[in-house]
py3Dmol code that shows the C-alpha trace and the ligand (Angstrom):
import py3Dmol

protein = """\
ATOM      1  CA  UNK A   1     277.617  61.933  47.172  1.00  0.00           C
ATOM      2  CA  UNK A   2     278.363  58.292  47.818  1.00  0.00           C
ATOM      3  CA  UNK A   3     281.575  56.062  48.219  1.00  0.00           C
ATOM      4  CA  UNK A   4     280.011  54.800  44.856  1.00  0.00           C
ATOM      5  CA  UNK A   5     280.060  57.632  42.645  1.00  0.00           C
ATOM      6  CA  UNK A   6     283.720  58.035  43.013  1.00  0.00           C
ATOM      7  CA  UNK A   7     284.683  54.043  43.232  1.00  0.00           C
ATOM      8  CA  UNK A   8     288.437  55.146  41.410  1.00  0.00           C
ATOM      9  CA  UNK A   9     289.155  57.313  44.035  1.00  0.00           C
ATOM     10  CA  UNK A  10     288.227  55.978  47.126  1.00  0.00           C
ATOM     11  CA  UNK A  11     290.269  52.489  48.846  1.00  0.00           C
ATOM     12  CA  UNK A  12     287.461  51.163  50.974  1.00  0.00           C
ATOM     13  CA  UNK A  13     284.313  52.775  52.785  1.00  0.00           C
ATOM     14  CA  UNK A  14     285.286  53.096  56.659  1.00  0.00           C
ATOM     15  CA  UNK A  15     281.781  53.942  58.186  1.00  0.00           C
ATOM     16  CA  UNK A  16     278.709  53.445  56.465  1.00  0.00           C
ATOM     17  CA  UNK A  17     275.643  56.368  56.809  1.00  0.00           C
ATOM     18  CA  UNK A  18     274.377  53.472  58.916  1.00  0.00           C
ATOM     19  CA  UNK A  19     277.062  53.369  61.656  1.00  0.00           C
ATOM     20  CA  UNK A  20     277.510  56.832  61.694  1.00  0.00           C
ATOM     21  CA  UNK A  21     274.053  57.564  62.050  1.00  0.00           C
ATOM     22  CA  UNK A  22     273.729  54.558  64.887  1.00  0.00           C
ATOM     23  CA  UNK A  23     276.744  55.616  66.659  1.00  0.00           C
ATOM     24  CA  UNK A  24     275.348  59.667  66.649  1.00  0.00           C
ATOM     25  CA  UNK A  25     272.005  58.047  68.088  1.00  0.00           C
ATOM     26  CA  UNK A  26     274.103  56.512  71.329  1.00  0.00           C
ATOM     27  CA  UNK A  27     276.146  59.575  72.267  1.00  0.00           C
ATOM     28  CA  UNK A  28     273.630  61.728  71.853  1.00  0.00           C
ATOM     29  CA  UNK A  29     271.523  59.648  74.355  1.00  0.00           C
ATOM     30  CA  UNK A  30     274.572  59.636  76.791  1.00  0.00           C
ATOM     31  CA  UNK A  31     274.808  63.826  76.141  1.00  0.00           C
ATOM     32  CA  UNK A  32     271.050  63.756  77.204  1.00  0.00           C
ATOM     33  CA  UNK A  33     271.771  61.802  80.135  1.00  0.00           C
ATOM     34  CA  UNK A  34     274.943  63.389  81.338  1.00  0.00           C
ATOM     35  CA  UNK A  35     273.250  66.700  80.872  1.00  0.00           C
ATOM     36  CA  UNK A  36     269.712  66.569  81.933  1.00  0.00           C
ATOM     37  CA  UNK A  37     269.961  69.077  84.582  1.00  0.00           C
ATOM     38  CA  UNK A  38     272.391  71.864  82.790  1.00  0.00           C
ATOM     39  CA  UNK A  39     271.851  73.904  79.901  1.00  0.00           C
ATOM     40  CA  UNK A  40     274.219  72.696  77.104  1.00  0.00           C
ATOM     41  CA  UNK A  41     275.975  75.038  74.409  1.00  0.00           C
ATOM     42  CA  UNK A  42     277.354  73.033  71.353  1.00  0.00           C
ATOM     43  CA  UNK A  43     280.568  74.492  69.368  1.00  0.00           C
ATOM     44  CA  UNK A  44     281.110  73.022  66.345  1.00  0.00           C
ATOM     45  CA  UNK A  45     284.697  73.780  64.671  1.00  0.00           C
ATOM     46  CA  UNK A  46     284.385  74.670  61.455  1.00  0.00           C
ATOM     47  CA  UNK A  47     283.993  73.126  58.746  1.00  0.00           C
ATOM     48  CA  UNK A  48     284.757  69.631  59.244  1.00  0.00           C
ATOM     49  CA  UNK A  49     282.713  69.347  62.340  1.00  0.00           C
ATOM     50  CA  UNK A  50     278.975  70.684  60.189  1.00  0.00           C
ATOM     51  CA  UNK A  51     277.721  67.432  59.642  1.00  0.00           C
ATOM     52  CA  UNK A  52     278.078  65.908  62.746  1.00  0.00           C
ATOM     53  CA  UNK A  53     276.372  69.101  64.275  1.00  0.00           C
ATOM     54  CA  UNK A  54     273.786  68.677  62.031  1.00  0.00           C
ATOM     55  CA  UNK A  55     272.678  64.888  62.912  1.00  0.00           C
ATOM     56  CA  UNK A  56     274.021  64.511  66.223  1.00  0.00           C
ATOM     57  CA  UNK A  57     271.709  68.281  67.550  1.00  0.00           C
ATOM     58  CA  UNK A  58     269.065  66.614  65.796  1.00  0.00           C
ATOM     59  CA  UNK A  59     269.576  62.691  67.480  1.00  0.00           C
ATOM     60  CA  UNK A  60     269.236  65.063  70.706  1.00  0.00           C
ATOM     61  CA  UNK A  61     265.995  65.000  73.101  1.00  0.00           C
ATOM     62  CA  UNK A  62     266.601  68.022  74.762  1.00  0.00           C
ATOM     63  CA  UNK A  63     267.186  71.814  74.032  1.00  0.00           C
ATOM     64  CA  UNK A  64     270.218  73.267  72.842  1.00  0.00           C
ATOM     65  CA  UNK A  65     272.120  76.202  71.665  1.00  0.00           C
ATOM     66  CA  UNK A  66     274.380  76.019  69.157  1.00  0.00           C
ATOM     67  CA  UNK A  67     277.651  77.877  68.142  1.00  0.00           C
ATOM     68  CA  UNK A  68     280.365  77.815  65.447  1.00  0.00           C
ATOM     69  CA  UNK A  69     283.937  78.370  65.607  1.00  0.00           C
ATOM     70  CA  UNK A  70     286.634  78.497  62.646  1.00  0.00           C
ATOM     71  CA  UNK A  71     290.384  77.174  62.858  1.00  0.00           C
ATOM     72  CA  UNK A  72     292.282  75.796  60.622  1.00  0.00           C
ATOM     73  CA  UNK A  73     295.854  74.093  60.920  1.00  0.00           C
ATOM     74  CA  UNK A  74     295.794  71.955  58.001  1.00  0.00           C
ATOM     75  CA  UNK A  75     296.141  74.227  54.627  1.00  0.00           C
ATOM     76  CA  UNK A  76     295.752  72.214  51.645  1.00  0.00           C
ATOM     77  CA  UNK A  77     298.098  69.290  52.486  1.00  0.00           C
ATOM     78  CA  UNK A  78     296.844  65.991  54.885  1.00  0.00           C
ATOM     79  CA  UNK A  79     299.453  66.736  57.682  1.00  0.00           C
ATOM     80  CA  UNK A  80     298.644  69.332  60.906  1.00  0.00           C
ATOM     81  CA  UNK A  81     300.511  71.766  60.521  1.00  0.00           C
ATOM     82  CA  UNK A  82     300.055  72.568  64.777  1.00  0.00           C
ATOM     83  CA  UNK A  83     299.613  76.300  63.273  1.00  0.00           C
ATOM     84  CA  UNK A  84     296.362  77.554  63.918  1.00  0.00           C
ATOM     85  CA  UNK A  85     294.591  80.462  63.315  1.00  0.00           C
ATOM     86  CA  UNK A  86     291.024  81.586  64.275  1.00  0.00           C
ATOM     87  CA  UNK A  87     288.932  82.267  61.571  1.00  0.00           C
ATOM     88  CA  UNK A  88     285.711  83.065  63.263  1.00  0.00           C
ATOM     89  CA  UNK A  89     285.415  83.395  67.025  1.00  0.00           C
ATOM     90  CA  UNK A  90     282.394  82.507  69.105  1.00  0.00           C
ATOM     91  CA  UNK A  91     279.343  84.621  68.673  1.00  0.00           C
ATOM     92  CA  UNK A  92     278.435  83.273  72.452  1.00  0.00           C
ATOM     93  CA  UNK A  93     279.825  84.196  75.862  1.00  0.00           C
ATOM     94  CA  UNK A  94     280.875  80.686  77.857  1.00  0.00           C
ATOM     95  CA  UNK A  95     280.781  82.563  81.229  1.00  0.00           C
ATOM     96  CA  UNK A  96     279.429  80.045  83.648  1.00  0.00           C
ATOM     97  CA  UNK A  97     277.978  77.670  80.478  1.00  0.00           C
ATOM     98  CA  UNK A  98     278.328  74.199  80.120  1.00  0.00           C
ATOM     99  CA  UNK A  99     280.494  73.890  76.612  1.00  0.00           C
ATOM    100  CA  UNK A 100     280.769  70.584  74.634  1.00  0.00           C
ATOM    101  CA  UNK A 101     283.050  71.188  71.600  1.00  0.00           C
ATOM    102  CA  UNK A 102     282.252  68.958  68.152  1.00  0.00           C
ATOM    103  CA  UNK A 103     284.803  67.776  66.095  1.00  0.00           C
ATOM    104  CA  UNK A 104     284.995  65.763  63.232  1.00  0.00           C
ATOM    105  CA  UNK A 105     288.491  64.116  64.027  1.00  0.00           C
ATOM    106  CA  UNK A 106     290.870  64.069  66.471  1.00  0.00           C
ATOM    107  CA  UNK A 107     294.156  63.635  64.399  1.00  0.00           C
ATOM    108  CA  UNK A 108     297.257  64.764  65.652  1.00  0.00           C
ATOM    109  CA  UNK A 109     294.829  66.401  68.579  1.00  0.00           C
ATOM    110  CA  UNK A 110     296.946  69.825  67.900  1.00  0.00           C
ATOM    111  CA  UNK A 111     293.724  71.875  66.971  1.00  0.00           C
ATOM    112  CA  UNK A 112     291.821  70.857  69.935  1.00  0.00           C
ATOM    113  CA  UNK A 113     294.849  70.932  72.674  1.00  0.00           C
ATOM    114  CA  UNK A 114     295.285  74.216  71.208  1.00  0.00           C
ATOM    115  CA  UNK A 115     291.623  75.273  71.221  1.00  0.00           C
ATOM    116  CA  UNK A 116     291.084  73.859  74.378  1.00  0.00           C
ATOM    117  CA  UNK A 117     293.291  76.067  76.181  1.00  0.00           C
ATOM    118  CA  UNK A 118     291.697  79.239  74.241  1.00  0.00           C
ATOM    119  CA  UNK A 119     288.684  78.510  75.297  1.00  0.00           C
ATOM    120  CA  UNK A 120     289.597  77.501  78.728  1.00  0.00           C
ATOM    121  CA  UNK A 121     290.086  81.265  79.786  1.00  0.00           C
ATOM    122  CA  UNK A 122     286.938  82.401  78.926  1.00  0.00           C
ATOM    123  CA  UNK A 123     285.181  81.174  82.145  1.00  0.00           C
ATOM    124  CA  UNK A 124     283.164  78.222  81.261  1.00  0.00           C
ATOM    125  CA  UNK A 125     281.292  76.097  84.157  1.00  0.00           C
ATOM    126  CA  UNK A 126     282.231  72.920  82.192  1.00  0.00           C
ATOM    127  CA  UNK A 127     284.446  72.541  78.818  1.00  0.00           C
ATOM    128  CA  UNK A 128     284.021  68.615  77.193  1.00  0.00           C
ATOM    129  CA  UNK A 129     284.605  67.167  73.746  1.00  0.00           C
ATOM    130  CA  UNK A 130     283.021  65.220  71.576  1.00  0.00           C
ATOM    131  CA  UNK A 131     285.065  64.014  68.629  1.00  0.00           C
ATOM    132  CA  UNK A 132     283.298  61.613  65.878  1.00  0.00           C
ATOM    133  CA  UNK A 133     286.720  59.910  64.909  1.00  0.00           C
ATOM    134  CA  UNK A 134     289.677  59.517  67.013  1.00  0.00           C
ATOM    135  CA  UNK A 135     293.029  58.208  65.686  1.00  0.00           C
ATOM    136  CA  UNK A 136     294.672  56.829  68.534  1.00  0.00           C
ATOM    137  CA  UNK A 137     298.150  56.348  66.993  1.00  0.00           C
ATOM    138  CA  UNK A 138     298.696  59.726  65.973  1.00  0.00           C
ATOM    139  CA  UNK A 139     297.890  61.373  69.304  1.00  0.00           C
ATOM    140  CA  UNK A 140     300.750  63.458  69.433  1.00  0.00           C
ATOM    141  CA  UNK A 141     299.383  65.508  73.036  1.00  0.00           C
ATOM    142  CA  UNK A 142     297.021  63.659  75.535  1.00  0.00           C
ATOM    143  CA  UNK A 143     293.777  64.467  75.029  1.00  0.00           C
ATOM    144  CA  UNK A 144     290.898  62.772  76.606  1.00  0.00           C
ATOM    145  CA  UNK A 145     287.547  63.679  74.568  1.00  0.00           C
ATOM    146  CA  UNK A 146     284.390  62.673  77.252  1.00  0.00           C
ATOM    147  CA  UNK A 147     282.936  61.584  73.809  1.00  0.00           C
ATOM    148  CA  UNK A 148     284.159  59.497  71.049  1.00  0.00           C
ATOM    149  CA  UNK A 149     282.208  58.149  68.141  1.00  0.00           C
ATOM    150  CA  UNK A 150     284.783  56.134  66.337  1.00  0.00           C
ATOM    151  CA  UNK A 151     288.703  55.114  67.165  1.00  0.00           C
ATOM    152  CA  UNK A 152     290.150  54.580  63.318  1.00  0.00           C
ATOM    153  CA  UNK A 153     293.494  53.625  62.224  1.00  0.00           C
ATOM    154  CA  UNK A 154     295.988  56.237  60.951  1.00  0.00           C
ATOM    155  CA  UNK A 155     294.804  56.397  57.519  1.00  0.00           C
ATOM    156  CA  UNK A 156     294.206  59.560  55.751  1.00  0.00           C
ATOM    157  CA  UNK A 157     290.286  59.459  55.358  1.00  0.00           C
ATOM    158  CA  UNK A 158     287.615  61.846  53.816  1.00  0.00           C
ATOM    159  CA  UNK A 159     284.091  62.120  53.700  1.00  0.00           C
ATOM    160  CA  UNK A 160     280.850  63.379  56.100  1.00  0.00           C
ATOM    161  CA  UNK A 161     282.373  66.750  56.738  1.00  0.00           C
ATOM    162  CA  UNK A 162     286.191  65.721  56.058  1.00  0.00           C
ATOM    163  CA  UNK A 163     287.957  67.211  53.424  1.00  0.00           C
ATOM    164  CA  UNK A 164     290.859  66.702  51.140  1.00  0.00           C
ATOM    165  CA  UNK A 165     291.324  70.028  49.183  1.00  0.00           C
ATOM    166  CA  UNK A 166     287.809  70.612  50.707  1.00  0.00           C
ATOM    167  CA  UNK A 167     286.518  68.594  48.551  1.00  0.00           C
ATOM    168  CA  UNK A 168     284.732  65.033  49.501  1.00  0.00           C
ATOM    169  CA  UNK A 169     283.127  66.843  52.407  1.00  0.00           C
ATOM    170  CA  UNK A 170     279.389  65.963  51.191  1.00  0.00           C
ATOM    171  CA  UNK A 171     280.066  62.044  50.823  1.00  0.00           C
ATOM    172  CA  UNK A 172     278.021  60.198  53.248  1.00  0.00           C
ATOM    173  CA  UNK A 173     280.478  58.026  54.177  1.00  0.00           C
ATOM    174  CA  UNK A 174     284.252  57.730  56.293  1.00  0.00           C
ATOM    175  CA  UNK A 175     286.085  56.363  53.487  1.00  0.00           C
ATOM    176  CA  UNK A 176     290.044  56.163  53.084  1.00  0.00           C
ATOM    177  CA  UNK A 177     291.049  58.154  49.647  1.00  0.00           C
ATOM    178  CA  UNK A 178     293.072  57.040  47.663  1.00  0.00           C
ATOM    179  CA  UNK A 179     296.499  57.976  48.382  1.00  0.00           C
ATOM    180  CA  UNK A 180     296.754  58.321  43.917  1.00  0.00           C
ATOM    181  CA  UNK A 181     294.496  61.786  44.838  1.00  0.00           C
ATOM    182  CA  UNK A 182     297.062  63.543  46.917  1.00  0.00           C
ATOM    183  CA  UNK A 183     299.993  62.256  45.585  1.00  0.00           C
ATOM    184  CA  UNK A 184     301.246  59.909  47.917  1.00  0.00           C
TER     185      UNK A 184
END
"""
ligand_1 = """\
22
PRP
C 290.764 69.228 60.777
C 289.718 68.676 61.724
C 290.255 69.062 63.071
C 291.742 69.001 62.866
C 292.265 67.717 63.435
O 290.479 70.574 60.555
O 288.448 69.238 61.496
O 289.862 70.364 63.448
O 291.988 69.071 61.472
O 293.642 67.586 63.220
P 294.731 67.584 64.389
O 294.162 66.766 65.527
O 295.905 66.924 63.743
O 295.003 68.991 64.780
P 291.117 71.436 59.377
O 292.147 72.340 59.965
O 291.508 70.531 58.251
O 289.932 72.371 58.914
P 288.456 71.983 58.386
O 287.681 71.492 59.587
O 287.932 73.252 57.843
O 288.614 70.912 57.339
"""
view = py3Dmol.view(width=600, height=400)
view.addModel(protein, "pdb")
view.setStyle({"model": 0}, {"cartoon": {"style": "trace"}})
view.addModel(ligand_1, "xyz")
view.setStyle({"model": 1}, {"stick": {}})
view.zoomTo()
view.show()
């Protein structure tokens, strides 16, 4: 779906296919670089983070493996609730792997500060972060993602894996919605 097909419910497109796709292309060369003599394990948190697995593994020249994880802290509304709950753990063991955890956003950051620490007692040689888009003003804990694709402002936006009421998760773009949709 594009920005286009729903022009009444979308305020402006954020990040075109383009700039996501350019911007997947340059930290996946760095994630080459950084990582040229380890073996990598990606974790993407479900299900925001799926289509930013699915380019940025691809924009990648060298082998990976790939995992999936399932939190959620947001229910149906657009605030964190800091609340999270696993629903589906890791089918890999991270003993003495090198981990770099996917995210679609970094919002509040109370997911990942929260996931980070899970994960951080299961014995990983290395535990990093790449986060497409950060929102620096709403950093409630500090967090300091090796990776960042995109710092946005704090504006409730949908689109390339982000939901609102999980929908809007297959447009192609970052685009801000509409505040009209939810209410606000
Ligand atoms: C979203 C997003 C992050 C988190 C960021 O997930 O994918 O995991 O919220 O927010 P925070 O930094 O304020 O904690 P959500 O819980 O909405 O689940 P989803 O990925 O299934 O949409």
């Amino acid at each position: 779906m594009d920005a286009d097909n729903v022009p009444s419910e979308i305020v402006e497109t954020l990040l075109t296919e383009e700039q996501i796709q350019a911007r997947l292309a340059e930290v996946a060369a760095q994630v080459d670089a950084d990582y040229a003599t380890s073996d990598l394990l990606i974790v993407g948190v479900l299900k925001g983070a799926t289509m930013v697995m699915a380019d940025f593994a691809r924009h990648l020249r060298s082998h990976v493996t790939m995992d999936w994880m399932a939190v959620s802290s947001y229910g149906s509304g657009t605030q964190s609730s800091g609340v999270v709950r696993i629903l589906k753990d890791l089918d890999s063991d991270l003993v003495g792997r090198h981990v770099l955890v996917v995210e679609d956003i970094l919002d509040t950051g109370l997911t990942l500060s929260w996931l980070l620490r899970n994960l951080g007692s299961r014995g990983a040689a290395s535990i990093e972060v790449f986060t497409l888009l950060r929102k620096p003003e709403a950093l409630t804990v500090p967090i300091n993602p090796r990776y960042v694709g995109f710092d946005i402002p704090n504006v409730f936006v949908v689109g390339y894996g982000l939901d609102y009421d999980e929908r809007y998760r297959n447009l192609r773009q970052v685009a801000v919605l509409d505040p009209r949709v939810y209410g606000g």
